[in-house]
Backbone bond lengths (Angstrom), bond angles and torsions (degrees), N, CA, C in turn:
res aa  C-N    CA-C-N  psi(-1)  N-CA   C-N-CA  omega(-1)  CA-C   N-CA-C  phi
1 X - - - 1.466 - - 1.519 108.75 -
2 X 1.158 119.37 122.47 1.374 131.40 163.59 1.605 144.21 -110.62
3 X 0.774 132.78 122.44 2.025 114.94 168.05 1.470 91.77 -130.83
4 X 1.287 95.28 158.15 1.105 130.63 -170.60 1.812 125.06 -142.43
5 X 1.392 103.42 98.76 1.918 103.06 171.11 1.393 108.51 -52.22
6 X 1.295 119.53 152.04 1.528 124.47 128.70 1.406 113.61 -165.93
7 X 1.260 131.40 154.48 1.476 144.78 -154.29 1.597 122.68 110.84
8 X 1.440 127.73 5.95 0.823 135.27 146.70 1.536 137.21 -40.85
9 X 1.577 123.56 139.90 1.451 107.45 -170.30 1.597 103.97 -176.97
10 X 1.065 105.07 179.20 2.027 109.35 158.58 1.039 92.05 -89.18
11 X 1.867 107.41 142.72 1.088 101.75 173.72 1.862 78.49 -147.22
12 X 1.437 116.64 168.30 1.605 126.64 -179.03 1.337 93.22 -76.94
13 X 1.433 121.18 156.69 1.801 138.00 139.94 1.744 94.38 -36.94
14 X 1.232 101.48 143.20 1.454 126.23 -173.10 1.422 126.69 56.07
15 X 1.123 118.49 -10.15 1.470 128.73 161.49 1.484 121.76 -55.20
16 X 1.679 103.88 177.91 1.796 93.45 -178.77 1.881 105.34 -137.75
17 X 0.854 116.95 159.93 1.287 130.05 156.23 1.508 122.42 -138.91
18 X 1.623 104.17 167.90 1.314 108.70 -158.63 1.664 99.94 -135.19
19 X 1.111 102.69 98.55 1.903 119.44 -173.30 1.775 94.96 -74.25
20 X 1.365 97.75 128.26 1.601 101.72 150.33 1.378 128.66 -124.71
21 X 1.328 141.00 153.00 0.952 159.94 137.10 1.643 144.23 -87.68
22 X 1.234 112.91 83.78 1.407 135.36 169.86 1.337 112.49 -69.76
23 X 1.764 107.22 121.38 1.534 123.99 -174.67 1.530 102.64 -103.21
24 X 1.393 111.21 162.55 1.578 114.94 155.48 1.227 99.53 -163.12
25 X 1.240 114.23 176.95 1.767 147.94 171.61 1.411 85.51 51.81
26 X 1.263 117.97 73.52 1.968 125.86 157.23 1.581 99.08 -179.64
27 X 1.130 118.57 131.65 1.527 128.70 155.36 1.696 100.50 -40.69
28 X 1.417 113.02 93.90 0.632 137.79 -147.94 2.163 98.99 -70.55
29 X 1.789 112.10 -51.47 1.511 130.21 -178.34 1.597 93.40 -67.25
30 X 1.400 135.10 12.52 1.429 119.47 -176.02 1.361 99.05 -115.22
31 X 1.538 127.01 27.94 1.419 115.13 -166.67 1.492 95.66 -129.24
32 X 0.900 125.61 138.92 1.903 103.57 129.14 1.399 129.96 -90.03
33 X 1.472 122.11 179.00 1.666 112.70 -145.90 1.751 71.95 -156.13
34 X 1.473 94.90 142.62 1.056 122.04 173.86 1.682 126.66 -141.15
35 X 1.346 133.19 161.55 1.324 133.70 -178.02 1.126 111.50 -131.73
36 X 1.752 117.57 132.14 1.455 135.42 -156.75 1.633 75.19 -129.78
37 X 1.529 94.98 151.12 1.565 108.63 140.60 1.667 112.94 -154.91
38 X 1.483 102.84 171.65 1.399 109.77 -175.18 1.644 103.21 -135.26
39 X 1.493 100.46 130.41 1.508 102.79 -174.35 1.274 95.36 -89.65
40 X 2.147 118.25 170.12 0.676 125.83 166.16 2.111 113.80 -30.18
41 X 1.491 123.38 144.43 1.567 110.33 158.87 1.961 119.16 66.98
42 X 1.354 108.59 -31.48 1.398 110.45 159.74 1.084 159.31 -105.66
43 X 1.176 140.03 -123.85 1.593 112.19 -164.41 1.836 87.92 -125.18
44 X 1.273 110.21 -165.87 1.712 108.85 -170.31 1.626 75.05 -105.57
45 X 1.621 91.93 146.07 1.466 137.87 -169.62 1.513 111.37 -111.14
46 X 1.814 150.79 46.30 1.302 115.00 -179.28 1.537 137.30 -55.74
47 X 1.159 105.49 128.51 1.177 129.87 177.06 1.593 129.33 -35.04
48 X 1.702 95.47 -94.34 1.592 128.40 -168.43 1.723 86.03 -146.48
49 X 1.551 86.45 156.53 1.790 114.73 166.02 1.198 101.95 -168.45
50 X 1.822 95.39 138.24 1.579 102.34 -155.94 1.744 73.46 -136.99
51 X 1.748 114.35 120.62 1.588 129.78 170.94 0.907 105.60 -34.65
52 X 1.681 117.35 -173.41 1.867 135.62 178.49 1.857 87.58 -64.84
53 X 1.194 115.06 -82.33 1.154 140.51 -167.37 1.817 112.15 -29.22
54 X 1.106 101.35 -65.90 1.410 119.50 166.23 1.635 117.59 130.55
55 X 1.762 111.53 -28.76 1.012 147.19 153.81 1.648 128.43 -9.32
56 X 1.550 98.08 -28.63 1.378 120.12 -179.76 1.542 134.93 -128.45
57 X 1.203 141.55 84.44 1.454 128.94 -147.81 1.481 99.21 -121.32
58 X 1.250 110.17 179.06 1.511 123.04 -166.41 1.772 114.66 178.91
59 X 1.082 112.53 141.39 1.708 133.16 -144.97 1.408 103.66 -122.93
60 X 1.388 121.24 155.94 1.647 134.83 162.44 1.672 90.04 -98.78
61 X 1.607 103.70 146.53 1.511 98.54 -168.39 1.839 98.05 -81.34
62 X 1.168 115.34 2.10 2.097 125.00 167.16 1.413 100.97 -46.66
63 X 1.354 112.81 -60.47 1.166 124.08 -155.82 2.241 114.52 -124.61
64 X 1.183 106.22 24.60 1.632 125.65 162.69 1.486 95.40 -79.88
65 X 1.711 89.89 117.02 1.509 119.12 168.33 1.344 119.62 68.92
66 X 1.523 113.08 32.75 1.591 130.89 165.49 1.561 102.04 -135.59
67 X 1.290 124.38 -41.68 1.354 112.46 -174.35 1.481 101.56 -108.26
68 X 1.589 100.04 148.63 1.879 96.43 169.31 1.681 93.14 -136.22
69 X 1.734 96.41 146.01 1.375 104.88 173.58 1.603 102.84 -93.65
70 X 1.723 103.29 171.49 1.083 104.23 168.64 1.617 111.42 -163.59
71 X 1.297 121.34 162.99 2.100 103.47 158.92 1.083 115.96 -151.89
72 X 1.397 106.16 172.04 2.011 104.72 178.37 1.184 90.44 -124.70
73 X 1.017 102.66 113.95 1.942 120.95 172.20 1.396 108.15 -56.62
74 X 1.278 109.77 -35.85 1.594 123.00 -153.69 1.868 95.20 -84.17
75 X 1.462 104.09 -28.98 1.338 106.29 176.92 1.658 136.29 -116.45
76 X 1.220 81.95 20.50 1.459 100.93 -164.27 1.333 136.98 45.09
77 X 1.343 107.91 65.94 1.643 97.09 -168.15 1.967 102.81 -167.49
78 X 0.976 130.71 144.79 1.309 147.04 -179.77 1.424 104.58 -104.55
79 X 1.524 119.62 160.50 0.894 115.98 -158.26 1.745 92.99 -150.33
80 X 1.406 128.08 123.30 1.550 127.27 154.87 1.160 127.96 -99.86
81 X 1.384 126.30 100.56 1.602 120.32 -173.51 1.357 96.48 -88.62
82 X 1.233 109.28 140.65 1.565 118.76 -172.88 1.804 104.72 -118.81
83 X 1.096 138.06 112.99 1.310 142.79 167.75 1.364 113.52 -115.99
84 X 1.566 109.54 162.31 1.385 115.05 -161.09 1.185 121.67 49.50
85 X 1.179 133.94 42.70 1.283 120.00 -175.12 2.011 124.14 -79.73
86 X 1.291 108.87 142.33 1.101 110.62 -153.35 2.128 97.57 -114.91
87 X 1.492 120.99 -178.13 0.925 124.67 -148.95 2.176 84.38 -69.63
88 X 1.928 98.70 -57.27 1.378 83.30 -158.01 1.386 113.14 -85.83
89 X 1.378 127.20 49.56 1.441 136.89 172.56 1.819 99.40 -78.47
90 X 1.116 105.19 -13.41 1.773 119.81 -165.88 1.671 100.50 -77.30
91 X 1.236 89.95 105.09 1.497 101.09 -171.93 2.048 106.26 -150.79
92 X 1.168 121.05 -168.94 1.353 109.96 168.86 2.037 85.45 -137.53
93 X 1.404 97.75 141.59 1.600 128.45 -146.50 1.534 96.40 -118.61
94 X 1.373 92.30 120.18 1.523 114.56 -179.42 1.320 120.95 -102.88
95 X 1.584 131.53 119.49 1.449 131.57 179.02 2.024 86.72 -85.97
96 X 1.143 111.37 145.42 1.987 129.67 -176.52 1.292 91.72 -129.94
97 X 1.109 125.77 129.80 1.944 130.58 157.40 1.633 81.70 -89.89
98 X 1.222 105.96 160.17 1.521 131.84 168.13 1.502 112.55 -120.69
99 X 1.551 120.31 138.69 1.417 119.64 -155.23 1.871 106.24 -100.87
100 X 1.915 91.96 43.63 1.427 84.76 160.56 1.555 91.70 177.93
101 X 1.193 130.89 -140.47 2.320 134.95 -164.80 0.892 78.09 -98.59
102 X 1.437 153.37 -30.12 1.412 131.16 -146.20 1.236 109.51 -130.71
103 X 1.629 130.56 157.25 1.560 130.02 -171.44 1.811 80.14 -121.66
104 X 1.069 101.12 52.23 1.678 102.07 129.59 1.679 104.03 -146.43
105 X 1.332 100.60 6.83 1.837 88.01 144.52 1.576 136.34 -85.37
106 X 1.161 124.92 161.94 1.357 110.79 -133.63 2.123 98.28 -82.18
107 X 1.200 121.87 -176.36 1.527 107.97 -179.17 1.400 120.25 -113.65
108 X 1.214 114.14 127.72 1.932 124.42 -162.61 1.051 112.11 -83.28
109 X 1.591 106.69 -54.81 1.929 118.07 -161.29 1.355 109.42 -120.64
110 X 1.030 126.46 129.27 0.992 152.44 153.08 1.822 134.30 -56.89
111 X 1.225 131.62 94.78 1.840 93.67 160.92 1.497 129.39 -91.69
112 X 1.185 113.69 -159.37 1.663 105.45 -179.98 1.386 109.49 -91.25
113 X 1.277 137.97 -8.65 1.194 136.97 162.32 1.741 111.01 103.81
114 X 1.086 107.71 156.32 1.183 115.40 168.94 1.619 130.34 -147.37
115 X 1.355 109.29 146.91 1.743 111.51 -141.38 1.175 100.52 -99.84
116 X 1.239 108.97 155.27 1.582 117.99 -156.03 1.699 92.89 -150.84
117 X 1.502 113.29 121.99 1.696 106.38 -174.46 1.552 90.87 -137.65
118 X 1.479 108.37 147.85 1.576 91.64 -157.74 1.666 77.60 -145.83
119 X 1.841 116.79 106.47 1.075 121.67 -166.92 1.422 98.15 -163.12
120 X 1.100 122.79 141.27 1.471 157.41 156.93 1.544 105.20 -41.47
């Protein structure tokens, strides 16, 4: 079982990026997928979690109505578009498999994350 970040970068205050996450070795439409991050010095932050299906999503109110999740079942992979981004969005960004359709099942996999610094 794998995931994998990438789309990480510098990016300016108010700008956007677009985080992905590429899964393998799991039936990939039987999960939900979720996004953690950890800022510089603090504790892990979840994000977004978007069900097996995709059908169903859900937000940290930090980041309600700047980030949208999304996935292609067909391609295995989730997707975080990040807009507006502001100074403390600067964190390093975690793709989570969840150990069942729903992200209130509990979380299995992990990736190594990818860093996101959002500065002038």
């Amino acid at each position: 079982v794998q995931v994998a970040e990438s789309g990480g970068g510098l990016v300016q205050p108010g700008g956007s990026l677009r985080l992905s996450c590429a899964a393998s070795g799991f039936t990939f439409s039987d999960n939900g997928i979720s996004w953690v991050r950890q800022a510089p010095g603090a504790g892990l932050e979840w994000l977004s979690g978007i069900n097996s299906a995709g059908g169903y999503t859900n937000y940290a109110d930090s980041v309600k109505g700047r980030f949208t999740i999304s996935r292609d079942n067909a391609k295995n992979i989730v997707f975080l578009q990040m807009n507006s981004l502001k100074s403390e969005d600067t964190a390093v960004y975690y793709c989570v498999k969840h150990d069942g359709l729903s992200t209130q099942n509990g979380m299995d996999y992990w990736g190594k994350g990818t860093l996101v610094t959002v500065s002038a």
